[in-house]
N, CA, C and O atoms as a CHARMM CRD file, in Angstrom:
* protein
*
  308
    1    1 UNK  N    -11.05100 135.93200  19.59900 PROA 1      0.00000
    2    1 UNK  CA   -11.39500 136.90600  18.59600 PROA 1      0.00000
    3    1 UNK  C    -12.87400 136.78300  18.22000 PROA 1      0.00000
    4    1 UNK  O    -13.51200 137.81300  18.00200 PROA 1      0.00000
    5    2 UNK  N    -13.60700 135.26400  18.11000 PROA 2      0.00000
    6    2 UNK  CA   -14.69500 135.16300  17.39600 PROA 2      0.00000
    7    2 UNK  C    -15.40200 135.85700  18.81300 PROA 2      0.00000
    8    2 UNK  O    -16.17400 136.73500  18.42700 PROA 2      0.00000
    9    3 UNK  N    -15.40200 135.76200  20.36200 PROA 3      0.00000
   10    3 UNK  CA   -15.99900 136.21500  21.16700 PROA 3      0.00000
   11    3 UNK  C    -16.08000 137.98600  21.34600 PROA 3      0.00000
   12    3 UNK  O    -17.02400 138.64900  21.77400 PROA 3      0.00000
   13    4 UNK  N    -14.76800 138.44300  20.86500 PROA 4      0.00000
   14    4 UNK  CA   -14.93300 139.66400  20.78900 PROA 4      0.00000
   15    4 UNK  C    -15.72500 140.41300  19.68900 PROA 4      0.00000
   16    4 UNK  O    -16.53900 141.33600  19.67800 PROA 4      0.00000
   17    5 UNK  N    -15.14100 139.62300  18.77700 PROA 5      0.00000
   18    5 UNK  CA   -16.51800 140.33900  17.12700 PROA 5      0.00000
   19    5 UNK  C    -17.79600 139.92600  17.19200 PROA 5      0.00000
   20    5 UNK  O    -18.52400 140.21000  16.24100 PROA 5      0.00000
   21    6 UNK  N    -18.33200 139.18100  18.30300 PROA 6      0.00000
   22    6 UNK  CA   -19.68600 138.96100  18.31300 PROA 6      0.00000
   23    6 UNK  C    -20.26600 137.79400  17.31100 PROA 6      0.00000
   24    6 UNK  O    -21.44000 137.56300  17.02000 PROA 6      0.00000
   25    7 UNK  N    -18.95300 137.07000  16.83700 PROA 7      0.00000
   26    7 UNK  CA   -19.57600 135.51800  15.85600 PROA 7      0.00000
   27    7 UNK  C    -20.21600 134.31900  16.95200 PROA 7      0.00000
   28    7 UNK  O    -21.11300 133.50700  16.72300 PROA 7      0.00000
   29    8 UNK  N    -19.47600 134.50400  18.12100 PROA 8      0.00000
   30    8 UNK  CA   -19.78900 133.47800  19.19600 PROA 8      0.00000
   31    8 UNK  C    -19.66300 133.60600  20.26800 PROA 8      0.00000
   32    8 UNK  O    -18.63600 134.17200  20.64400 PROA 8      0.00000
   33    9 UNK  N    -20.79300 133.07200  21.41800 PROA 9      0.00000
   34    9 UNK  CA   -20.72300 133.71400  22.70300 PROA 9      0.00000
   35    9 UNK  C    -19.79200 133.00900  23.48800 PROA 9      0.00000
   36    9 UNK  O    -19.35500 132.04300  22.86200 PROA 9      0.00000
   37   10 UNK  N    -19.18800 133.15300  24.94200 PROA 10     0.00000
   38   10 UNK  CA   -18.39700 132.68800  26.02000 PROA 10     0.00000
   39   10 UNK  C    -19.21500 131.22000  26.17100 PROA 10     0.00000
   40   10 UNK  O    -18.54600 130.19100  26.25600 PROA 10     0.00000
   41   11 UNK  N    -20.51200 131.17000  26.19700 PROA 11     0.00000
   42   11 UNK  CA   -20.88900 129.52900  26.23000 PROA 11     0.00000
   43   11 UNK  C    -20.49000 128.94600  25.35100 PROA 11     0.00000
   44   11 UNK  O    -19.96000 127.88600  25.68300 PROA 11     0.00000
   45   12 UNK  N    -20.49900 129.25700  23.81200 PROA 12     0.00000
   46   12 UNK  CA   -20.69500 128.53300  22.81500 PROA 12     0.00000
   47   12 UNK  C    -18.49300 128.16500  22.88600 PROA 12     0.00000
   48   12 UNK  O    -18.05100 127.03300  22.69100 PROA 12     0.00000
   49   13 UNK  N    -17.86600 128.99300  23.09100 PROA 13     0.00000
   50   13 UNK  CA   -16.62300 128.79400  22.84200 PROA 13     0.00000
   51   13 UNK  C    -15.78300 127.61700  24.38800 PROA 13     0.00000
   52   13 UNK  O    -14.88000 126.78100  24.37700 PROA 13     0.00000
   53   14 UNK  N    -16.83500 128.26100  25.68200 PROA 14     0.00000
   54   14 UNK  CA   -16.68500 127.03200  26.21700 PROA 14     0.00000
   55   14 UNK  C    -17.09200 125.21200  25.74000 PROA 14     0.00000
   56   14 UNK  O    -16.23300 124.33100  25.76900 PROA 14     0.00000
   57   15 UNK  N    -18.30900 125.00900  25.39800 PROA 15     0.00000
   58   15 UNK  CA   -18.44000 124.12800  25.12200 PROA 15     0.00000
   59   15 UNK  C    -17.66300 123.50900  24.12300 PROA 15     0.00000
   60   15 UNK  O    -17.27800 122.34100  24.06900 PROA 15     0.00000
   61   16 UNK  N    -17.45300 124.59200  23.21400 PROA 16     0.00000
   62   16 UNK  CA   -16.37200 124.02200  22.10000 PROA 16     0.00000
   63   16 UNK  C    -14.91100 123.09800  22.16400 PROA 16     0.00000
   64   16 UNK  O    -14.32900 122.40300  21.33100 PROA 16     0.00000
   65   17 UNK  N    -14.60600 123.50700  23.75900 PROA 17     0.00000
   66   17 UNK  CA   -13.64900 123.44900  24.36200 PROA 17     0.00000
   67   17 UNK  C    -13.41300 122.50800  25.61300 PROA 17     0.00000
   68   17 UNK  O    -12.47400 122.42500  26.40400 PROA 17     0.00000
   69   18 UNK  N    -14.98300 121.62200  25.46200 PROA 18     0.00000
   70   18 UNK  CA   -15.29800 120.95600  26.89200 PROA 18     0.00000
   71   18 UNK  C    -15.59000 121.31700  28.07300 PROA 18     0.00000
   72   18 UNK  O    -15.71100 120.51300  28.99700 PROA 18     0.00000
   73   19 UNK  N    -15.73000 122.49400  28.18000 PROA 19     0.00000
   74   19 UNK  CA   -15.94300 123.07900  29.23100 PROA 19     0.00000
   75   19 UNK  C    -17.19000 123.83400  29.86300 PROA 19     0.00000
   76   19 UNK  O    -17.57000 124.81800  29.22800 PROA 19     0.00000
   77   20 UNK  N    -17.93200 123.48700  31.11200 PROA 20     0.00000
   78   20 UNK  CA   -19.05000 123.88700  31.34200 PROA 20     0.00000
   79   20 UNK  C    -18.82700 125.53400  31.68400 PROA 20     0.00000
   80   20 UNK  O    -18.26700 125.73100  32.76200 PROA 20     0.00000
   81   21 UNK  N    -19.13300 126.54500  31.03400 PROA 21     0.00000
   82   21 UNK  CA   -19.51100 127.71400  30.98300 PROA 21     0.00000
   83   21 UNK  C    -19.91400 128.87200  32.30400 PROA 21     0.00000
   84   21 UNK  O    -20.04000 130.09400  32.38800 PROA 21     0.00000
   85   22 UNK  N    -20.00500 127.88500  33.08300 PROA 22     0.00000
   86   22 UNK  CA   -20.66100 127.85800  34.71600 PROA 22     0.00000
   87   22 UNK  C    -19.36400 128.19200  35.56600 PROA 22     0.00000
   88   22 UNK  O    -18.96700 129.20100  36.14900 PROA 22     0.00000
   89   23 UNK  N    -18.75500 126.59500  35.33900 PROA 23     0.00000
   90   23 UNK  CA   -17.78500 126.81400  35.99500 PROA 23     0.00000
   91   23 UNK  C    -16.38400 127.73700  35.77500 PROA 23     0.00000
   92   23 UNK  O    -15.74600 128.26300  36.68700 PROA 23     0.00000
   93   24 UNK  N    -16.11200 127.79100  34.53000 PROA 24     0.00000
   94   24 UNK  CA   -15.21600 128.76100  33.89000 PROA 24     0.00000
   95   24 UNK  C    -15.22200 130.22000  34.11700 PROA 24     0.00000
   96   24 UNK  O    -14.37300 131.03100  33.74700 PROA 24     0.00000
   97   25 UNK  N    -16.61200 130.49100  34.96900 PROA 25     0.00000
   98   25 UNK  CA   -16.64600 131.63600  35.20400 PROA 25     0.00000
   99   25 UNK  C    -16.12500 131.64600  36.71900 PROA 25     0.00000
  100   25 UNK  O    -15.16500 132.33600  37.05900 PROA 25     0.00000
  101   26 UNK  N    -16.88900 130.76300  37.66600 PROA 26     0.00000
  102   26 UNK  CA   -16.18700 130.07400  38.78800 PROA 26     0.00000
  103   26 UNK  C    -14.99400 130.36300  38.92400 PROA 26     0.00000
  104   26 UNK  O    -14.64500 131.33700  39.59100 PROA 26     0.00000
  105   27 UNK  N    -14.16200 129.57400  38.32000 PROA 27     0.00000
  106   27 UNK  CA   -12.86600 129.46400  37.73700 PROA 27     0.00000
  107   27 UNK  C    -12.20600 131.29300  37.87900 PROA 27     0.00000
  108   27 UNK  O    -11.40600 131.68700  38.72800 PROA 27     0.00000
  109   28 UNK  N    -12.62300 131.83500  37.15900 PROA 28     0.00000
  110   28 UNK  CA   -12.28500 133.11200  36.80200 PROA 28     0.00000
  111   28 UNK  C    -12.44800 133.79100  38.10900 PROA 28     0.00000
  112   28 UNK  O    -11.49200 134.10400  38.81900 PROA 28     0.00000
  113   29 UNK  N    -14.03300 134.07100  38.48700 PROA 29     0.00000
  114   29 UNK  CA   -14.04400 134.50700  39.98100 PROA 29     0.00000
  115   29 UNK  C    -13.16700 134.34700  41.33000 PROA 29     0.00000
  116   29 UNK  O    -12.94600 135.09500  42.28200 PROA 29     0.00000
  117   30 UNK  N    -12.72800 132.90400  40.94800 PROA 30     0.00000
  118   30 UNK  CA   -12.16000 132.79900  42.60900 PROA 30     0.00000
  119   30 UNK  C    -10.22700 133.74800  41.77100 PROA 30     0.00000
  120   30 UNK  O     -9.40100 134.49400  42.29700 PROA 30     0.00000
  121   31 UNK  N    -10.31400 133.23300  40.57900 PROA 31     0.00000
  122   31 UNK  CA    -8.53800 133.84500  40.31200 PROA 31     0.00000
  123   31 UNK  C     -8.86300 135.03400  40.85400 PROA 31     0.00000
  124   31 UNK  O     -8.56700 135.28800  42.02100 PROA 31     0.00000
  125   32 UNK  N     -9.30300 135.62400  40.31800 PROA 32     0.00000
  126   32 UNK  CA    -9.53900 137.22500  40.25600 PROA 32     0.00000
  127   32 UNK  C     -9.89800 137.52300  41.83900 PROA 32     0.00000
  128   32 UNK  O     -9.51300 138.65100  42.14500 PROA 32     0.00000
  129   33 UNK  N    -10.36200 137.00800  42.63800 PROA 33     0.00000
  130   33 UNK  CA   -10.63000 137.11800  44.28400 PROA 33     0.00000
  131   33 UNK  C     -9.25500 136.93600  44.76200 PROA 33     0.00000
  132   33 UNK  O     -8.60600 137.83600  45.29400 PROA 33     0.00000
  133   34 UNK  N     -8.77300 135.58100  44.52900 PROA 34     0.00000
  134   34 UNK  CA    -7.39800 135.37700  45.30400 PROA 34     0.00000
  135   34 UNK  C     -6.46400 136.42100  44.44100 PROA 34     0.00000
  136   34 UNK  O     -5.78900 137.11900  45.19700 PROA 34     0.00000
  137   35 UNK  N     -6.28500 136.66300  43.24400 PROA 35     0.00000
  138   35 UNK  CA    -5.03100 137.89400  42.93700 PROA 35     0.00000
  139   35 UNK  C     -5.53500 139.62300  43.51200 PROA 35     0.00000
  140   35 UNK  O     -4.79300 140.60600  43.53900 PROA 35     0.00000
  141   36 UNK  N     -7.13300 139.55800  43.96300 PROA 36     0.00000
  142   36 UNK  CA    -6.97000 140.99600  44.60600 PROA 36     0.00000
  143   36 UNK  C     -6.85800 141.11500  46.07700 PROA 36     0.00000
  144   36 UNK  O     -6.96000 142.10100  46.80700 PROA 36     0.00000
  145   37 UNK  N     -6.57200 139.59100  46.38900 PROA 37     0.00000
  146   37 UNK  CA    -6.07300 139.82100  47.83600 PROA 37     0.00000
  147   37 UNK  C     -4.60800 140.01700  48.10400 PROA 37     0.00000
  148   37 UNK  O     -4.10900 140.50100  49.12000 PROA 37     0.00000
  149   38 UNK  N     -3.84900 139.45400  46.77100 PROA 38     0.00000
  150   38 UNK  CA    -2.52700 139.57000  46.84900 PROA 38     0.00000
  151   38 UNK  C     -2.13100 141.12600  46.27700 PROA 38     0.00000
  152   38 UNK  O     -0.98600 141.28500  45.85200 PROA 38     0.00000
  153   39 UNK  N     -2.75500 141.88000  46.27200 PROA 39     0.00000
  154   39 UNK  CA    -2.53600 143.19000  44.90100 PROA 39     0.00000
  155   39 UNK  C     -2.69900 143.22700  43.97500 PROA 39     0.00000
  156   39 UNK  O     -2.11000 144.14500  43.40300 PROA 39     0.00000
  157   40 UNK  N     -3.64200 142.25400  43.04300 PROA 40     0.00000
  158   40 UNK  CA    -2.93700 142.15300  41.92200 PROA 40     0.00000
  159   40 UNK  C     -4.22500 142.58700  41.18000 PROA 40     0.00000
  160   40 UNK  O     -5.23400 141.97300  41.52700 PROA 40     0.00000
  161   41 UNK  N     -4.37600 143.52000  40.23600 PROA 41     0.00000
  162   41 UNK  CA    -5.85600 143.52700  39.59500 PROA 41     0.00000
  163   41 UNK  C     -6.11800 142.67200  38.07200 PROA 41     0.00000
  164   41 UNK  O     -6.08100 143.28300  37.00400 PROA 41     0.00000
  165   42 UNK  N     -6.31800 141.56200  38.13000 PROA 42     0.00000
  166   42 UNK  CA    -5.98100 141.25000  36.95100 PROA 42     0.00000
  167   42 UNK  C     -6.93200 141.94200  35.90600 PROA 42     0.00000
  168   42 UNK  O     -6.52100 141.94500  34.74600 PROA 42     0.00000
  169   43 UNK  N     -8.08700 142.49900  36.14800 PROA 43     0.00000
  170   43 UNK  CA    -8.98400 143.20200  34.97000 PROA 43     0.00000
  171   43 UNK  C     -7.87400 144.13100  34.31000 PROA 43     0.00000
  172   43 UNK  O     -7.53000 144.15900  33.12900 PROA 43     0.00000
  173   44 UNK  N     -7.37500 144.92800  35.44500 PROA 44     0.00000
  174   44 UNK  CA    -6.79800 145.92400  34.57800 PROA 44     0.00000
  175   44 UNK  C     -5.39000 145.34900  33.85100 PROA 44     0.00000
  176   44 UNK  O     -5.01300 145.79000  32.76500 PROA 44     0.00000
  177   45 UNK  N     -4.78400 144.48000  34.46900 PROA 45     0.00000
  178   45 UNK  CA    -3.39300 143.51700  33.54200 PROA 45     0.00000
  179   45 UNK  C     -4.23400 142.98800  32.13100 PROA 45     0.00000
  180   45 UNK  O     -3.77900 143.03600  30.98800 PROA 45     0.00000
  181   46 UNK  N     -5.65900 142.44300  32.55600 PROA 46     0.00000
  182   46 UNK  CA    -6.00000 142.19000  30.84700 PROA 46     0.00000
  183   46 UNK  C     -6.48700 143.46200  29.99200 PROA 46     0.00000
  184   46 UNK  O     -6.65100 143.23100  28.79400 PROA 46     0.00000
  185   47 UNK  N     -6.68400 144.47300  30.33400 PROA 47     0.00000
  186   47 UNK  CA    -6.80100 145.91800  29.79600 PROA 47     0.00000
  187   47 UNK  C     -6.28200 146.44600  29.67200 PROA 47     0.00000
  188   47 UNK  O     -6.65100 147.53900  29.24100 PROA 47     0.00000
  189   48 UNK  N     -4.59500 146.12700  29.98600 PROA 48     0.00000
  190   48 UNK  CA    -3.38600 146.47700  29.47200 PROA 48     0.00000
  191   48 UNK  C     -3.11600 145.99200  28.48400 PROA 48     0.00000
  192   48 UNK  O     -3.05100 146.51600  27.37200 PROA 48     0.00000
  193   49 UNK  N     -2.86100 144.55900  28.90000 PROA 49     0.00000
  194   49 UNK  CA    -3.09800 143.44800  27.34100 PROA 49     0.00000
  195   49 UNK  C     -3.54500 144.18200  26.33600 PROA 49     0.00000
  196   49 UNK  O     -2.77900 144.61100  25.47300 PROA 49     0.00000
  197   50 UNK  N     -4.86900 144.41700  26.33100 PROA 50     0.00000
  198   50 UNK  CA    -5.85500 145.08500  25.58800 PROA 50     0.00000
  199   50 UNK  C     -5.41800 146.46200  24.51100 PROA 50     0.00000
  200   50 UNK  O     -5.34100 146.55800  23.28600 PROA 50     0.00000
  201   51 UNK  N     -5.19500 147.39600  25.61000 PROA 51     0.00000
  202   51 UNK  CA    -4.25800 148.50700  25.12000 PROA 51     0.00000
  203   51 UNK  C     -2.97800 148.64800  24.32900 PROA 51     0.00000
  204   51 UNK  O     -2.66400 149.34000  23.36000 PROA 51     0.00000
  205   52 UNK  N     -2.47700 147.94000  24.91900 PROA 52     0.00000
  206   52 UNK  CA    -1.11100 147.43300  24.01900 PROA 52     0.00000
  207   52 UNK  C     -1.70100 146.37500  22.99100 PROA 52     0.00000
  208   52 UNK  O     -0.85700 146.76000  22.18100 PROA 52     0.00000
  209   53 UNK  N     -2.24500 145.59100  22.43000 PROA 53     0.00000
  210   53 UNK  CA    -3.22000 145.74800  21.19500 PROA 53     0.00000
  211   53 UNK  C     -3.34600 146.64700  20.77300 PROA 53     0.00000
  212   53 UNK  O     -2.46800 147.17400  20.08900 PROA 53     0.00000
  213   54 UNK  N     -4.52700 147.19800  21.02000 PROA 54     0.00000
  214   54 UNK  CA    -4.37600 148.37900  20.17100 PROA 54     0.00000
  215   54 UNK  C     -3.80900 149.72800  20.28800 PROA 54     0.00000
  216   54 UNK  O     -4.30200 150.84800  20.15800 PROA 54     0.00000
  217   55 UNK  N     -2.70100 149.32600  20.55300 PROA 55     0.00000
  218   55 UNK  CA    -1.66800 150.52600  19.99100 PROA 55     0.00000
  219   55 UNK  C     -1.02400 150.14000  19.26100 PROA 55     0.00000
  220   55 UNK  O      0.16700 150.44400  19.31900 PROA 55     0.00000
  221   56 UNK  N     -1.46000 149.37100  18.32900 PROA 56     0.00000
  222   56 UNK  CA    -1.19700 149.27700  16.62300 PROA 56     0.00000
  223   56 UNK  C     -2.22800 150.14300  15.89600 PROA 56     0.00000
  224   56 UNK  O     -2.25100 150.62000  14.76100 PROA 56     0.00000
  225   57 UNK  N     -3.16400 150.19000  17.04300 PROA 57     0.00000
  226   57 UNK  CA    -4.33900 151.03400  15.77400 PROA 57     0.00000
  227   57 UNK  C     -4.50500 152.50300  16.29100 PROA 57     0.00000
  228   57 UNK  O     -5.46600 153.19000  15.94600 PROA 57     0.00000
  229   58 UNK  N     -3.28800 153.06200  17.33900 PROA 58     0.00000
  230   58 UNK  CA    -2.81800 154.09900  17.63600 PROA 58     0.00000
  231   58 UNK  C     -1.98400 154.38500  16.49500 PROA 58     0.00000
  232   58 UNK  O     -2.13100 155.56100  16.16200 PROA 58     0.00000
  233   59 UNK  N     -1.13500 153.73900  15.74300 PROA 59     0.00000
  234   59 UNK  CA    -0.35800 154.03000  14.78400 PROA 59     0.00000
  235   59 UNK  C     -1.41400 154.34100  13.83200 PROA 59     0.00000
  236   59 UNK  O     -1.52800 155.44800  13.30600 PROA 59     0.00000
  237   60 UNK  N     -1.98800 153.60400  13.67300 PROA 60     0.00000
  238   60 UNK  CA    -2.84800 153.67200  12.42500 PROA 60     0.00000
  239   60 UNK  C     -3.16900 155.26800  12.14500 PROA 60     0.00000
  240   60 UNK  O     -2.78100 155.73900  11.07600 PROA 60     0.00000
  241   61 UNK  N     -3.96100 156.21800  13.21000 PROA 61     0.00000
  242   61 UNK  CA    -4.47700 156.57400  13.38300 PROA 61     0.00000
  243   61 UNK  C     -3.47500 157.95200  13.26500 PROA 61     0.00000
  244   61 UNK  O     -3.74300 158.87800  12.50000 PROA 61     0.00000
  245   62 UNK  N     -2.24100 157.93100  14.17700 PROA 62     0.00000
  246   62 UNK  CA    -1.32600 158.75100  13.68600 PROA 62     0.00000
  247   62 UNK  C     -0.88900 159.23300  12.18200 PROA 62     0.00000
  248   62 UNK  O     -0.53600 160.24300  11.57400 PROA 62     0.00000
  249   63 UNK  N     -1.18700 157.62300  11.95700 PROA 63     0.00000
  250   63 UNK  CA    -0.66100 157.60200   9.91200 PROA 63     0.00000
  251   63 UNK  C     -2.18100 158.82700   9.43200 PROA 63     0.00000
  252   63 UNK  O     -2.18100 159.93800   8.90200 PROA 63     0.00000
  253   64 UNK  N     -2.87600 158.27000   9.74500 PROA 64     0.00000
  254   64 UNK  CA    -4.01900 158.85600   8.89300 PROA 64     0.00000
  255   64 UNK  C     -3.97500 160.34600   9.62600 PROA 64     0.00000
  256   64 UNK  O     -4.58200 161.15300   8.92200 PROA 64     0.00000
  257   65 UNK  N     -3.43900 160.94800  10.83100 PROA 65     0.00000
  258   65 UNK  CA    -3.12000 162.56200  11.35000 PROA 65     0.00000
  259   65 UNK  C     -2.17400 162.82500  10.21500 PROA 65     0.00000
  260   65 UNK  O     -2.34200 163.90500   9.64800 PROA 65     0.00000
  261   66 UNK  N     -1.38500 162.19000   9.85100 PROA 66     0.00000
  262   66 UNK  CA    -0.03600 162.67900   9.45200 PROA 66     0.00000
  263   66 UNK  C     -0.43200 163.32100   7.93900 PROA 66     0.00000
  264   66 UNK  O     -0.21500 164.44500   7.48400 PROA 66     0.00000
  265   67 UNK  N     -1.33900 161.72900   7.13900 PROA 67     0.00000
  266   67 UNK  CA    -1.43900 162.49900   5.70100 PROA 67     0.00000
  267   67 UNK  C     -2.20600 163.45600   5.66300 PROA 67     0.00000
  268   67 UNK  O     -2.06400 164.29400   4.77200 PROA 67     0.00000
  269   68 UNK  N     -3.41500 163.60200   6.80900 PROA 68     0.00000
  270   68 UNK  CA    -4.57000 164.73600   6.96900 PROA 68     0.00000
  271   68 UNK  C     -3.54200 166.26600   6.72200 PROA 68     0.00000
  272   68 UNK  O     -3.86800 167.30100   6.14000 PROA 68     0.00000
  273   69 UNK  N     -2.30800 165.94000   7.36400 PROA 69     0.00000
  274   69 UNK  CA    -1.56900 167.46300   7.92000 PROA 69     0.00000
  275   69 UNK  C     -0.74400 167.38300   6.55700 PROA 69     0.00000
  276   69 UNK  O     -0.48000 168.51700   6.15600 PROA 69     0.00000
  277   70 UNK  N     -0.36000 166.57600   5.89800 PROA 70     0.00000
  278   70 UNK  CA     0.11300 166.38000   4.59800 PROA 70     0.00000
  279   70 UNK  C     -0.62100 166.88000   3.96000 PROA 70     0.00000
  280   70 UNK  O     -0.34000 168.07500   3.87300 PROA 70     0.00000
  281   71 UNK  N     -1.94800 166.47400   3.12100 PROA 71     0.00000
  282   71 UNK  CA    -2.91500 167.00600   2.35300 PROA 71     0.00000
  283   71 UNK  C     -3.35400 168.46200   2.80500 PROA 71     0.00000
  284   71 UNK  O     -3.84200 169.16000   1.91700 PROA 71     0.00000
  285   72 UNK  N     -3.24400 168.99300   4.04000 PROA 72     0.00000
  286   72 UNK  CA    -3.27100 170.60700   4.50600 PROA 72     0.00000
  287   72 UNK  C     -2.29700 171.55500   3.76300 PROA 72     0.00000
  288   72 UNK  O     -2.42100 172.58700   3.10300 PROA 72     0.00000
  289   73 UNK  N     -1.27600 170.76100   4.15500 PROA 73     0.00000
  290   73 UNK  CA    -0.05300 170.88500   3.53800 PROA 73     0.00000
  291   73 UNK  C      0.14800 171.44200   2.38500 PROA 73     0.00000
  292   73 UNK  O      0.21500 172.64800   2.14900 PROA 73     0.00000
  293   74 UNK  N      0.25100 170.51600   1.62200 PROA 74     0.00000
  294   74 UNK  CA    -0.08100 170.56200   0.27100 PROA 74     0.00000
  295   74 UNK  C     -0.97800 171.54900  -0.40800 PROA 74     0.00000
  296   74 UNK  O     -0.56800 172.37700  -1.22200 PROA 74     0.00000
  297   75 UNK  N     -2.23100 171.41800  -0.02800 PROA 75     0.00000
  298   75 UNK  CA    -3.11000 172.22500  -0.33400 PROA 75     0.00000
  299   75 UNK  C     -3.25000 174.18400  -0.24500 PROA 75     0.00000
  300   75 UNK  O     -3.98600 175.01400  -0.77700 PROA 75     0.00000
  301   76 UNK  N     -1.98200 174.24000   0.82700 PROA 76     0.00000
  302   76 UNK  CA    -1.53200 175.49400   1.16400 PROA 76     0.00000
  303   76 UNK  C     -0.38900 176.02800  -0.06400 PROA 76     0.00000
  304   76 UNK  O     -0.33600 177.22000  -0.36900 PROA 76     0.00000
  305   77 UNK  N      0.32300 175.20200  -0.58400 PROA 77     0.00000
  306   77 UNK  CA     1.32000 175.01700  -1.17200 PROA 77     0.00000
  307   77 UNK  C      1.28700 176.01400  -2.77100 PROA 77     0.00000
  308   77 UNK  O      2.24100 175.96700  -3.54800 PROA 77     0.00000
């Protein structure tokens, strides 16, 4: 979370964590090489992740359509 809001970068949360920053990306590269040889895209499985997150703030957003068409509503009334 702190990497996504911009409090702390991917180095700073590696090191936090023992981990050289270098290689973690390493790390990441070869997964992501060996799962797109098998089919597998993991960017887009974590951008699903992602999506399904926020489709809580799809609700949200519905709520705030709904009273907009409410207060229309009303205002016609």
């Amino acid at each position: 979370m702190a990497l996504k809001t911009g409090q702390k970068t991917f180095q700073q949360i590696c090191a936090e964590n023992g981990r050289d920053w270098k290689k973690v990306v390493d790390e990441m590269a070869e997964a992501q090489d060996y799962a797109m040889q098998k089919g597998i895209n993991l960017l887009e499985m974590i951008r699903g992740a992602q999506a399904a997150d926020s489709g809580s703030d799809g609700n949200e957003d519905g709520e705030k359509e709904g009273a907009e068409k409410g207060e229309k509503d009303g205002a016609d009334a």
